[in-house]
C-alpha positions as a Markdown table, in Angstrom:
| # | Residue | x | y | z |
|---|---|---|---|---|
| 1 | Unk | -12.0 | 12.8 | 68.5 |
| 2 | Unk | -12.2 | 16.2 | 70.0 |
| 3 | Unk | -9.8 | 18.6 | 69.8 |
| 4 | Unk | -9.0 | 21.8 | 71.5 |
| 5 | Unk | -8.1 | 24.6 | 70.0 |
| 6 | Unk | -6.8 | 28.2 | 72.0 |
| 7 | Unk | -7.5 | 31.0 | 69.0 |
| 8 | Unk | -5.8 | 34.0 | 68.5 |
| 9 | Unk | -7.7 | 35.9 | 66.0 |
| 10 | Unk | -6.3 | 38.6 | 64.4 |
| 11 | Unk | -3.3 | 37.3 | 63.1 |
| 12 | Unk | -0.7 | 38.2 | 60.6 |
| 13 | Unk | -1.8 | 34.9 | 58.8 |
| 14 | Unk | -3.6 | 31.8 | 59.5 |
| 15 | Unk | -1.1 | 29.1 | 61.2 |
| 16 | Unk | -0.3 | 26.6 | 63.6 |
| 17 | Unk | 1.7 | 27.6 | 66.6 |
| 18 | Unk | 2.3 | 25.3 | 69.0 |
| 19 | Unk | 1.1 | 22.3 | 71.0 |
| 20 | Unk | 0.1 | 23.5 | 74.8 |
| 21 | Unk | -0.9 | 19.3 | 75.4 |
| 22 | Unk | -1.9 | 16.2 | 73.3 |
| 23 | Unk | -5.0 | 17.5 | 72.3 |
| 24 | Unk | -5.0 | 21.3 | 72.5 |
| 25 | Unk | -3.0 | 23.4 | 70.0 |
| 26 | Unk | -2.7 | 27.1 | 69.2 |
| 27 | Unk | -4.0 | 28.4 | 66.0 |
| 28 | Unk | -3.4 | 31.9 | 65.1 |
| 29 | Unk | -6.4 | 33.1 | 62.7 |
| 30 | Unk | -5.7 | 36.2 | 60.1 |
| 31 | Unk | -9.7 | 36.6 | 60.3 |
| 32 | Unk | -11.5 | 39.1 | 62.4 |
| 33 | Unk | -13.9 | 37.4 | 65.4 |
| 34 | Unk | -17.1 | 38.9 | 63.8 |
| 35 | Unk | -19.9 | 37.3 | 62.6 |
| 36 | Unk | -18.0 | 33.9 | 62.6 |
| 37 | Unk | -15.3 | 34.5 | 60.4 |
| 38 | Unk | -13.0 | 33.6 | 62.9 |
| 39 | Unk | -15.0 | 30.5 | 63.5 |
| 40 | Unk | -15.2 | 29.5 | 59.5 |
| 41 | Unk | -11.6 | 30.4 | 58.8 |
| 42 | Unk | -10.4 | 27.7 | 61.5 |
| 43 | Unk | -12.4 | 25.1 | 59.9 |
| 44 | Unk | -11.1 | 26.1 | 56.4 |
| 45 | Unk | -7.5 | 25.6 | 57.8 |
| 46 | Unk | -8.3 | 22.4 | 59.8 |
| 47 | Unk | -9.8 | 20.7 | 57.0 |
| 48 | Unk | -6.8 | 21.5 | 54.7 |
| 49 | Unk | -4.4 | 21.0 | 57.0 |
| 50 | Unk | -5.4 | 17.4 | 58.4 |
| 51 | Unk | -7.5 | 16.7 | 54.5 |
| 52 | Unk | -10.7 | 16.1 | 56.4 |
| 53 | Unk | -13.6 | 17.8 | 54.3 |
| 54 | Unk | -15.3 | 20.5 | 55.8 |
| 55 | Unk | -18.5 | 19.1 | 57.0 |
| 56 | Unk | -16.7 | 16.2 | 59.0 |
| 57 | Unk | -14.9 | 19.6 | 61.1 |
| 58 | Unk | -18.0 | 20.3 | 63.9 |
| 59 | Unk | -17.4 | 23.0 | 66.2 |
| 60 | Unk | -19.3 | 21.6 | 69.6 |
| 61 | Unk | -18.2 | 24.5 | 72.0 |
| 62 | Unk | -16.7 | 27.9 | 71.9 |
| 63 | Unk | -18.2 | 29.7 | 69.3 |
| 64 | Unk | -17.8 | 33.4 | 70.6 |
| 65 | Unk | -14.6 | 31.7 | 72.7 |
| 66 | Unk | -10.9 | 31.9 | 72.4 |
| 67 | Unk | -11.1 | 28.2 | 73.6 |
| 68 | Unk | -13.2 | 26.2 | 71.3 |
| 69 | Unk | -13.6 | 22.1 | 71.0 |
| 70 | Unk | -13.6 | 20.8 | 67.4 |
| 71 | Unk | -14.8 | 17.4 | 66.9 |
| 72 | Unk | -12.9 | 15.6 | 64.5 |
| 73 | Unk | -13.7 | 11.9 | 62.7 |
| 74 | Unk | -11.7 | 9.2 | 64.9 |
| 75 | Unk | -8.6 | 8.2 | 63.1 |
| 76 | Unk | -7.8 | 11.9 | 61.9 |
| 77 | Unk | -4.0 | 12.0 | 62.0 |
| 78 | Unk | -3.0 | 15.6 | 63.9 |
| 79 | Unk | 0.4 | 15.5 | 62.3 |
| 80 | Unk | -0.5 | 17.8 | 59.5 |
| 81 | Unk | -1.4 | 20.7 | 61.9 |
| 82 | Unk | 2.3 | 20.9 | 63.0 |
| 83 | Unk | 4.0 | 20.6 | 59.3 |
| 84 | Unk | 4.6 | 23.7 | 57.8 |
């Protein structure tokens, strides 16, 4: 499944926002866009929010992007990205 995700980096704190579509949601990152931290932070929140380990998480496009595509294993259950 591939997911995509509209960053804002820079955050107060690492969170879901919102849902813009079935398969794109806003994530606010507390981590700077350098050197991938951005990019790694996401992942660590994606994995713990949906409890998919952290090598399943692939990030196939948008890697120095606002807009990035996350491929996820089929079956993940997005539900945990909205609970809080």
């Amino acid at each position: 499944m591939i997911l995509s995700i509209h960053v804002k980096p820079k955050a107060h704190e690492t969170k879901f926002v919102s849902w813009l579509d079935d398969h794109t949601a806003v994530i606010a990152i507390h981590a700077t866009p350098s050197d991938g931290e951005a990019n790694l932070e996401l992942i660590k929140f994606l994995s713990a929010k949906l409890n998919v380990p952290k090598t399943f998480i692939l990030l196939k496009s948008g890697h120095t992007s606002r807009v990035k595509k996350v491929e996820l294993p089929e079956g993940t259950s997005l539900s945990g990205l909205s609970s809080q």
